[in-house]
C-alpha positions in Angstrom: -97.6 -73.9 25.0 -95.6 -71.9 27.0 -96.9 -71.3 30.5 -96.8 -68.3 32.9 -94.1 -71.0 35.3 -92.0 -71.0 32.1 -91.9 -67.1 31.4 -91.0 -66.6 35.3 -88.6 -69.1 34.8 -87.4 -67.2 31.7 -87.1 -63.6 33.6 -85.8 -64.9 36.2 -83.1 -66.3 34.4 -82.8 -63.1 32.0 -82.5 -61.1 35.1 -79.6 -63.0 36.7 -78.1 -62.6 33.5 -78.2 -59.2 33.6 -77.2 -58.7 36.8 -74.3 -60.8 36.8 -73.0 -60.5 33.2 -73.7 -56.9 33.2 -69.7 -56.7 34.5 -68.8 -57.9 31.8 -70.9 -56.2 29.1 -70.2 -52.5 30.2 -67.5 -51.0 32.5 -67.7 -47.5 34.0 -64.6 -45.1 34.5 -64.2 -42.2 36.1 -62.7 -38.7 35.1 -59.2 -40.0 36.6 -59.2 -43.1 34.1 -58.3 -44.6 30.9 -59.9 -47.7 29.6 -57.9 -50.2 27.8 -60.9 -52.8 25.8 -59.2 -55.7 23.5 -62.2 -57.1 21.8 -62.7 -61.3 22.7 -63.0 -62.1 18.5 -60.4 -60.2 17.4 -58.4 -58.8 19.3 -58.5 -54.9 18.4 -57.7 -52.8 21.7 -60.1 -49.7 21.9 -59.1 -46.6 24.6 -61.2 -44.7 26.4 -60.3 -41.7 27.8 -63.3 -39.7 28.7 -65.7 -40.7 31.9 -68.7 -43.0 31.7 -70.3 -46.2 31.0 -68.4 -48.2 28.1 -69.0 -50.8 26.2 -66.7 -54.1 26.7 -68.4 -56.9 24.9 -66.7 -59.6 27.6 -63.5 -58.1 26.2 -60.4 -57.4 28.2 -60.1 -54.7 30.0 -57.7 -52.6 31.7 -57.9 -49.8 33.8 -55.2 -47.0 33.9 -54.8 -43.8 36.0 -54.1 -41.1 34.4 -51.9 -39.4 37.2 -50.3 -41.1 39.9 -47.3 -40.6 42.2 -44.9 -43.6 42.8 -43.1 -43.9 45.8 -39.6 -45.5 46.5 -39.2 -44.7 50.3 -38.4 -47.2 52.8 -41.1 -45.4 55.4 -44.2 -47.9 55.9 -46.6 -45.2 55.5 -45.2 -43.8 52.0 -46.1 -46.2 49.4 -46.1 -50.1 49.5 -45.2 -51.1 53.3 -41.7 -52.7 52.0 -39.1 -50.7 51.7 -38.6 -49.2 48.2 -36.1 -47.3 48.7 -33.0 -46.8 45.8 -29.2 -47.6 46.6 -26.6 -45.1 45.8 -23.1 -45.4 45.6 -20.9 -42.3 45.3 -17.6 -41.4 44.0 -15.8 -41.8 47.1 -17.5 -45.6 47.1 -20.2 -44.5 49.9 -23.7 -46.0 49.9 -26.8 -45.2 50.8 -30.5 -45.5 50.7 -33.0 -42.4 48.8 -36.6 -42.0 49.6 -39.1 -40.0 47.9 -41.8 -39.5 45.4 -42.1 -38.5 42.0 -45.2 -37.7 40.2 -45.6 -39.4 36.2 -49.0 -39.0 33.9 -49.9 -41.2 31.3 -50.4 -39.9 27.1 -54.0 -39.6 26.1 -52.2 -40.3 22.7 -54.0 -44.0 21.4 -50.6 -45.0 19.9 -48.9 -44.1 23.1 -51.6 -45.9 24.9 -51.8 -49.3 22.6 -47.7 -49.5 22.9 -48.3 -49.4 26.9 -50.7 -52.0 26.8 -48.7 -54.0 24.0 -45.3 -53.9 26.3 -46.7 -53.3 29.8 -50.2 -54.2 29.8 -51.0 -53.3 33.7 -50.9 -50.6 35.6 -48.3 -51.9 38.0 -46.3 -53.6 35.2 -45.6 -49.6 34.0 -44.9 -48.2 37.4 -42.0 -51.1 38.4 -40.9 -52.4 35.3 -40.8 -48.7 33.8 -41.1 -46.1 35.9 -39.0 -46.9 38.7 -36.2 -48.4 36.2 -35.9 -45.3 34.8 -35.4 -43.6 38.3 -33.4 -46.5 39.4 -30.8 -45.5 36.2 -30.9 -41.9 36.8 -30.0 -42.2 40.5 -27.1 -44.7 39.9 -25.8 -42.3 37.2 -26.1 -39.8 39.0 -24.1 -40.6 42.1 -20.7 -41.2 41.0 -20.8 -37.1 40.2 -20.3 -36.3 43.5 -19.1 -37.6 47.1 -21.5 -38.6 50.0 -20.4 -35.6 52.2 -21.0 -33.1 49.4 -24.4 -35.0 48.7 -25.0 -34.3 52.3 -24.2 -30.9 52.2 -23.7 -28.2 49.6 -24.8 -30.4 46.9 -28.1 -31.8 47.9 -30.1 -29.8 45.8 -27.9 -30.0 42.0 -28.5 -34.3 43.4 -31.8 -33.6 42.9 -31.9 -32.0 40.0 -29.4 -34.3 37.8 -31.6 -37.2 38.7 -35.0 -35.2 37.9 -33.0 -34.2 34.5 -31.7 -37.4 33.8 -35.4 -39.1 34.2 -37.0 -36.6 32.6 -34.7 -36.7 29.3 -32.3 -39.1 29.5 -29.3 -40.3 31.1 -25.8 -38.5 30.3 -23.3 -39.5 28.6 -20.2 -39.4 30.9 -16.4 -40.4 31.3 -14.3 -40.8 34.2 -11.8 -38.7 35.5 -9.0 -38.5 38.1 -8.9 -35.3 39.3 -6.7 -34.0 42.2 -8.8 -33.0 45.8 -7.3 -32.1 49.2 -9.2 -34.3 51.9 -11.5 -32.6 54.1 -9.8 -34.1 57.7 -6.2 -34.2 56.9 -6.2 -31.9 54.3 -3.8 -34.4 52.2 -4.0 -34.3 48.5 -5.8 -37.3 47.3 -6.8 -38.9 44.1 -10.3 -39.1 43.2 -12.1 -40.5 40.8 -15.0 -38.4 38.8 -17.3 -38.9 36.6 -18.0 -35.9 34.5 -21.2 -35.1 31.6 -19.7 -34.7 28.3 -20.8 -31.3 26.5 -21.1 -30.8 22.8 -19.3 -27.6 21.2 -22.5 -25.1 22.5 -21.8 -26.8 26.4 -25.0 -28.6 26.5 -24.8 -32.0 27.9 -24.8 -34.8 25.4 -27.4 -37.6 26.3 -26.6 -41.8 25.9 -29.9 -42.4 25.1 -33.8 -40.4 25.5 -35.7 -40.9 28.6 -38.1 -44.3 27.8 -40.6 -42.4 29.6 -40.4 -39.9 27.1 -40.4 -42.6 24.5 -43.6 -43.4 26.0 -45.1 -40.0 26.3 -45.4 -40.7 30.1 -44.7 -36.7 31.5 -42.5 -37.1 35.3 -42.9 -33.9 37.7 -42.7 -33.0 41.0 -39.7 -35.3 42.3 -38.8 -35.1 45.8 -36.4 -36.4 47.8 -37.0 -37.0 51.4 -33.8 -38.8 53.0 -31.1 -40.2 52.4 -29.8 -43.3 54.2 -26.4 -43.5 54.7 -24.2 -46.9 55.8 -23.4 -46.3 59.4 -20.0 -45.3 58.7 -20.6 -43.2 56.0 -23.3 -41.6 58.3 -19.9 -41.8 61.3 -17.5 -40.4 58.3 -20.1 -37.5 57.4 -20.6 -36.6 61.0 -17.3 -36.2 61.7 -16.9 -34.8 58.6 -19.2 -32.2 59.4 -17.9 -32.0 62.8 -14.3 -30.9 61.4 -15.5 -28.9 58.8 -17.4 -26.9 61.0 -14.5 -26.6 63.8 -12.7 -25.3 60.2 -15.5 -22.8 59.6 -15.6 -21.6 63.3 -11.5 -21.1 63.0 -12.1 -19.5 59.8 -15.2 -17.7 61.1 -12.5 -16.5 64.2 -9.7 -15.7 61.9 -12.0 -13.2 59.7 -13.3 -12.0 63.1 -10.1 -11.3 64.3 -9.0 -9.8 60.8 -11.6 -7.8 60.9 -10.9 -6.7 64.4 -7.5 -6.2 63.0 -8.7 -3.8 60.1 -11.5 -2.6 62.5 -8.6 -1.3 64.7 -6.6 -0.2 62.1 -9.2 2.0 60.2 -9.8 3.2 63.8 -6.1 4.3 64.1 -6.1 5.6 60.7 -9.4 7.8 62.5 -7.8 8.6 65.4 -4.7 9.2 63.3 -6.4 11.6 60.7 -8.3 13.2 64.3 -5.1 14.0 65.3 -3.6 15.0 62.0 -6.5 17.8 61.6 -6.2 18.9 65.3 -3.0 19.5 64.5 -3.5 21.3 61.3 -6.7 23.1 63.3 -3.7 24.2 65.7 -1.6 25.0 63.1 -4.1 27.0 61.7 -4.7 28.8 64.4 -1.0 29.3 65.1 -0.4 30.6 61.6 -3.5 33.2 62.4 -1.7 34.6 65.5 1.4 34.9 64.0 -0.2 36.3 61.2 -1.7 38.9 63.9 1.6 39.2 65.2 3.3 39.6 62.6 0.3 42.4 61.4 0.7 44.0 64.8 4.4 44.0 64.7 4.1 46.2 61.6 1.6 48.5 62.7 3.4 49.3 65.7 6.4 49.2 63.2 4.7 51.6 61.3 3.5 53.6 64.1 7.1 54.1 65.5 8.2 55.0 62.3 5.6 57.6 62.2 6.1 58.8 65.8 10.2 58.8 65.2 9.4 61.1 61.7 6.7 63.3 63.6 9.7 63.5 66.6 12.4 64.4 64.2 10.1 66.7 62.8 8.8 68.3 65.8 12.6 68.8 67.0 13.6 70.2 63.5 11.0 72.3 64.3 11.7 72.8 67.8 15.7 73.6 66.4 14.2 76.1 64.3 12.2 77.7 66.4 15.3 77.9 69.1 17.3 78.8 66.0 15.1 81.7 64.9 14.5 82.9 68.9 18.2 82.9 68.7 18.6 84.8 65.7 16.1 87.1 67.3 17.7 88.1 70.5 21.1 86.8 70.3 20.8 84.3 72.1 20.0 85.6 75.1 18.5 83.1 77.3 21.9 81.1 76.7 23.9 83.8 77.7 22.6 85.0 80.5 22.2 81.0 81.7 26.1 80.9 80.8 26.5 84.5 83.0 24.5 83.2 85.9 26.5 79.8 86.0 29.8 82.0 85.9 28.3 84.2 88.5 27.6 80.8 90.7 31.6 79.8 90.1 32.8 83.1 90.7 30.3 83.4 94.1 31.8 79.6 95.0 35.5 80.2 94.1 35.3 83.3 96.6 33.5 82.0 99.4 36.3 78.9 99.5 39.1 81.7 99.3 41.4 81.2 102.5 43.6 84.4 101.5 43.4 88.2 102.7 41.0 89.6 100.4 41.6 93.1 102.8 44.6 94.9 102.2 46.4 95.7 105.7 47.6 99.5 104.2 45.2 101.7 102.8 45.6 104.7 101.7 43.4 107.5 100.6 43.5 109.2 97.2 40.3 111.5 97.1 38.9 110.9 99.9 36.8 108.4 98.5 37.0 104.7 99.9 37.6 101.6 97.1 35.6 98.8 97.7 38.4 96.0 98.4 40.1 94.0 95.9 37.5 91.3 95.9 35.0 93.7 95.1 37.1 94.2 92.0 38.2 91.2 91.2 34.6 90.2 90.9 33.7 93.5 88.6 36.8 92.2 86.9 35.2 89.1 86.2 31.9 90.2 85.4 32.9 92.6 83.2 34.7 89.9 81.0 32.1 87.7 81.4 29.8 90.1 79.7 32.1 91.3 77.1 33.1 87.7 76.0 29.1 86.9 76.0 28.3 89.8 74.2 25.7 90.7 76.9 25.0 94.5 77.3 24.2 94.8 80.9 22.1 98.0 80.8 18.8 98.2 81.3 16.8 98.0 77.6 13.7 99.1 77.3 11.2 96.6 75.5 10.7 97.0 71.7 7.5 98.5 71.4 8.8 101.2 73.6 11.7 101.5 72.2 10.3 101.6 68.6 7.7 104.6 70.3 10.5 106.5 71.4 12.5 106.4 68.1 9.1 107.4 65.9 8.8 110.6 68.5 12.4 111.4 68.3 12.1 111.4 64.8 9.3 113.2 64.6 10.6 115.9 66.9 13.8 116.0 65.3 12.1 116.6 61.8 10.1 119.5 63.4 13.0 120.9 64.8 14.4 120.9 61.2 11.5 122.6 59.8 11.3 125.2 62.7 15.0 126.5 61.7 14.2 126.2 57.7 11.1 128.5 58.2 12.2 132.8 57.7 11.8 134.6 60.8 8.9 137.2 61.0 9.3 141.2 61.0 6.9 142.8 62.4 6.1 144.1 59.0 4.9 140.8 58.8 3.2 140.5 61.8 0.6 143.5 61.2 
């Protein structure tokens, strides 16, 4: 008979059962999380990938996260508090330390998912013993492609992006090669040694094996790269490096300066030059206008010459004609009687500078008249030639209208005259 001590007993039990064994009857996981269940009989491995209580059966379970980021840095404060950081070596045999993050997500694909837990089994057994081994590869590969001072500088960014490649798909396939490069310092040529991706026949870069993560179906993203840790002299060799380059650059940086200057200037002569060349053609110009004025000018007044020099010859062929007819007219008259008077004025001089006797001391009477002295007829002489050889009548003429009056009524009385005697003389028969 079972008492009410034995059913306490009972529930009591039942309950501790419960609450401790409940752990390992059902598991709860949250949106973030992938449960892994292998079954305690026989061993079959169930996923689940979807948030809530499950069912475990006392089974083995393992709990995944979906995304996570992995760190290798050697900062106390970025992942695990031991450094993690990856070595490097480059191709001019410089080392160093990278620290940074990448980002990696787990399938939701079962067969993906039971080859994890077959190889891996854990969490952390994916992250170390695949995840960062697969960055660990990519890094090393990657390194060799370049020096530590060009990783530093102008080719940080294609470092992180070979390594991001190279996890994401695979590692390349490369081959070394010695290639010729002048030494940053000295500027010496030096032999380097390079490793260099091989490319198919389309120039895509041939891969020596696919990504395990891709094998896995685990997606990488978001890799960054926070420092890189170089040996202290590397870090010396970079610095001075730098230093030298830069003193390079700033020469450089001067010399383009001062070639600029140089072709600053020189454009500005060629300014100044073409400034002068037009004011001198502006001069020129204007030159060529004034002489062109001149020159317009000098024929006008060419011209006007010519004119004035045709209207003068014209005006004294007139004036010719004019004294020619006027001559015609009156015989010249005005010239000979200037010719008589200047005659007159030699014969007045040529007498008055006479030192002779112009007074004959014997005179004798004819008439009784007186004569007026030999000078007196010397000088009628004179005159008398004068006139003839001029062709002057000295008598007083009358003018030609008068004259022309008297010669009509001379005329006219003459003619009456003649009719007078031609009339018959009256008788006084006539005359009754």
């Amino acid at each position: 008979m079972i008492t009410r001590w034995t059913v306490g007993i009972l529930s009591v039990l039942m309950l501790a059962f419960l609450v401790f064994g409940s752990t390992s009857l059902f598991e709860h996981i949250d949106a973030n999380e992938i449960l892994l269940v292998q079954s305690p009989v026989k061993g079959v491995v169930t996923a689940h990938t979807t948030p809530g209580i499950k069912w475990q059966g006392f089974g083995r379970v393992v709990v995944l996260l979906k995304r996570t980021q992995f760190w290798f840095s050697a900062a106390v404060d970025q992942g695990k508090k031991e450094d993690e950081s990856l070595r490097i070596r480059f191709n001019d045999n410089a080392h160093a330390k990278i620290s940074g993050s990448i980002s990696w997500e787990l399938p939701l694909s079962y067969d993906y998912l039971r080859r994890l837990f077959d190889k891996y089994g854990t969490q952390n057994a994916i992250e170390q013993q695949l995840v960062r081994t697969v960055i660990e590869k990519a890094v090393y590969m990657t390194g060799p492609m370049m020096s530590s001072r060009e990783s530093a500088a102008e080719r940080r960014n294609e470092l992180l992006q070979v390594i991001e490649d190279q996890i994401e798909n695979g590692v390349y396939l490369t081959q070394t090669v010695a290639e010729k490069s002048k030494d940053p310092l000295t500027g010496q040529d030096r032999i380097v040694n390079v490793v260099k991706v091989v490319k198919d026949e389309k120039g895509r870069s041939i891969r020596s094996a696919v990504s395990p993560l891709k094998d896995f179906g685990i997606r990488t993203f978001n890799l960054a790269i926070n420092e890189i840790t170089y040996d202290k002299e590397v870090e010396d060799q970079i610095k001075q490096q730098q230093r030298a380059i830069m003193q390079v650059q700033i020469a450089i940086a001067k010399a383009k300066e001062a070639e600029q200057e140089t072709i600053t200037v020189t454009e500005k002569g060629k300014a100044n030059a073409a400034t002068a060349k037009w004011e001198q053609e502006k001069e020129k110009a204007k030159a060529v206008v004034i002489a062109e004025q001149l020159r317009e000018v000098t024929r006008l007044n060419s011209e006007a010459a010519e004119f004035y020099r045709i209207e003068q010859l014209k005006r004294a062929e007139g004036d010719a004609t004019y004294r020619a007819k006027v001559m015609a007219a009156d015989g010249a008259l005005k010239l000979k009687l200037e010719a008589w008077l200047e005659a007159q004025k030699l014969y007045a001089g040529a007498i008055q500078n006479y030192q002779g006797q112009w007074v004959p001391t014997i005179q004798m009477g004819g008439n009784g008249g007186s004569s007026g002295g030999a000078a007196t007829d010397l000088i009628n002489l004179l005159t008398a030639r004068t006139a003839k050889e001029l062709g002057l009548d000295m008598g007083m003429r009358q003018p030609r209208e008068r004259r022309q009056a008297e010669e009509t009524t001379q005329t006219k009385s003459t003619a009456e005259k003649s009719a007078s005697k031609n009339q018959p003389k009256k008788t006084k028969k006539d005359g009754k």
